[in-house]
N, C-alpha and C positions, 0 to 999 in steps of 0.2 A: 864293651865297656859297661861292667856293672854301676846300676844307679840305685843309688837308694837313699827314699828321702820318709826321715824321722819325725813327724808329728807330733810333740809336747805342749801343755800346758805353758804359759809364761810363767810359771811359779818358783822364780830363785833358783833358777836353773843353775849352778857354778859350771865356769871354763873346764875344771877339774873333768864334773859329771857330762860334759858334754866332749869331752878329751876320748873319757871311756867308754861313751856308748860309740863314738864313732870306729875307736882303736875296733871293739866288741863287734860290730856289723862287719868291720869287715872282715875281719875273723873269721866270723862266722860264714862269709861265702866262698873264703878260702877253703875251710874246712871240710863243708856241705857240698860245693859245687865249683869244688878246683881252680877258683878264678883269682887273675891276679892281683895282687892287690895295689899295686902302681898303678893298675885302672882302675881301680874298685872308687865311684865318686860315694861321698854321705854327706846329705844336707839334711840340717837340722833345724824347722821349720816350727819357732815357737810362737803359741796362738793365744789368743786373749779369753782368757775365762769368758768374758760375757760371749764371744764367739764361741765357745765349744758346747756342744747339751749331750747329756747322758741321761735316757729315760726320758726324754720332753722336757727335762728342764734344764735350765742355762747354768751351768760350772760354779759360777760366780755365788747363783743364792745356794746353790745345794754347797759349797764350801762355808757359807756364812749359817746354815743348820746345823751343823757340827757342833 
């Protein structure tokens, strides 16, 4: 049973865009690596800007430099 678990930003994520990334993965494993998709799990694990840092610094002030 394929797992796969999706890592985002908490930022206004829609039901929509999370409809499509999951439809998209597992797609994508069907495609790639013939699995089925009636096992295929995707969870989608949204995380708090001030939790995430890219380059040493934290989400939150590098989106507020913008």
């Amino acid at each position: 049973m394929p797992y796969i678990n999706i890592k985002i930003t908490d930022e206004q994520v829609t039901k929509t865009q999370k409809e499509a990334l999951i439809k998209g993965a597992t797609q994508l494993l069907v495609d790639v690596l013939d699995k089925n998709p009636k096992t295929t799990v995707v969870v989608i694990d949204e995380v708090s800007t001030d939790n995430w840092g890219i380059g040493g610094e934290v989400v939150t002030k590098l989106r507020a430099q913008r």
